[in-house]
C-alpha positions as CSV (number, residue, x, y, z in Angstrom):
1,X,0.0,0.0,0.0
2,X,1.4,3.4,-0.8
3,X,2.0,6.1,2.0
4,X,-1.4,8.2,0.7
5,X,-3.4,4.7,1.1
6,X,-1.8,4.5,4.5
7,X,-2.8,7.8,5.1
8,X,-6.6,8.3,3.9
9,X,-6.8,4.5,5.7
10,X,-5.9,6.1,9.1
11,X,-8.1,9.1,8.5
12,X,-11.1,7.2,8.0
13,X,-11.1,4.8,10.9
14,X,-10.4,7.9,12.7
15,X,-13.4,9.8,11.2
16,X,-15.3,6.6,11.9
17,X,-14.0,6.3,15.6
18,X,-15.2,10.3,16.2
19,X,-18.6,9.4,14.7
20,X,-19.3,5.9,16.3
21,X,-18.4,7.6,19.8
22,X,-21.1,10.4,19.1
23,X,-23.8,7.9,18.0
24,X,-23.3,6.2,21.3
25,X,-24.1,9.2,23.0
26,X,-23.6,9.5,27.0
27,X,-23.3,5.4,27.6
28,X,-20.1,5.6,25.3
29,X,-19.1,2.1,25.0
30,X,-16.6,-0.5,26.4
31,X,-12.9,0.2,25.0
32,X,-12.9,-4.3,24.1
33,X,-16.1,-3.3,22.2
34,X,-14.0,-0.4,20.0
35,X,-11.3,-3.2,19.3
36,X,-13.7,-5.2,18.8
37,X,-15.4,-3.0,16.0
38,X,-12.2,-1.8,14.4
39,X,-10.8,-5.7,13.8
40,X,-8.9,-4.7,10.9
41,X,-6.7,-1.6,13.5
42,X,-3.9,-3.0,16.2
43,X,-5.1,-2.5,19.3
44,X,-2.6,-0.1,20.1
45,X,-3.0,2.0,18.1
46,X,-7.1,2.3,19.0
47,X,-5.6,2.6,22.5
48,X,-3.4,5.3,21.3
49,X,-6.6,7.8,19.2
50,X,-8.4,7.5,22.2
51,X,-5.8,8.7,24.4
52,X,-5.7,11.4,22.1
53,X,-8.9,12.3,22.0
54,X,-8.8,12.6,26.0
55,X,-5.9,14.9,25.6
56,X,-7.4,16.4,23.8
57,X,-10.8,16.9,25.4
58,X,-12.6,15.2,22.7
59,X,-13.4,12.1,24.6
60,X,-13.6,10.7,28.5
61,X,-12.9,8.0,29.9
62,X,-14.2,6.0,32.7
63,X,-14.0,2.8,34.7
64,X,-16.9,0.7,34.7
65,X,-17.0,-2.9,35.9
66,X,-13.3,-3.2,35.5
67,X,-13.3,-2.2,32.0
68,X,-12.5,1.2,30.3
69,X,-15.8,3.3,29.0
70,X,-15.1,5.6,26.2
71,X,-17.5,8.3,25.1
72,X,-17.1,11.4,23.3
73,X,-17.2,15.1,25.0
74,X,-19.3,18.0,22.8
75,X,-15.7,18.8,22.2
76,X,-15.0,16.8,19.1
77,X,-18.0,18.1,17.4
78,X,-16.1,20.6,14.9
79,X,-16.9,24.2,15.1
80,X,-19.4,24.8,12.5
81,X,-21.3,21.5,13.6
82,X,-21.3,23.5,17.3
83,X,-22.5,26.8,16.1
C-alpha cells in the first residue's frame, strides 16, 4: 500500500472512531467493544486515538465494571457542527 493509502486508511477509521463515539451518545461504549469494531486496526494504536482524544478533550474515559468506558465530550463536534 502506498504512504497516501496509508494515510486516507488512518483518517477514515479515525473519522469513523469520532462518529461511532457520538452515535453512542452519554453510555459511550466498552474500549474491548472499539477493538472489537475496528478488527482490521492493532489494538494499540485504538488505545493510542483514544488517548488522544482525551488529551485532547474530545473524549472521556471511565472505569466501569473493571473495564475502560469511552465516550465522546461535545468537544469533538467541529466548530461549524457547534455553532
Amino acid at each position: 500500500m502506498t504512504e497516501e493509502g496509508k494515510a486516507l486508511t488512518y483518517r477514515r477509521w479515525h473519522q469513523e472512531m469520532e462518529l461511532l463515539l457520538i452515535s453512542l451518545g452519554l453510555h459511550g461504549t466498552s474500549e474491548p467493544q472499539l477493538i472489537k469494531h475496528f478488527k482490521d486496526v492493532h489494538p494499540d494504536e485504538i488505545k493510542a486515538y483514544l488517548e488522544l482524544l482525551l488529551k485532547e478533550d474530545k473524549a472521556q474515559k471511565f472505569l466501569y465494571s473493571r473495564k475502560n468506558y469511552w465516550r465522546a465530550t461535545v468537544n469533538i463536534l467541529d466548530e461549524a457542527y457547534r455553532k
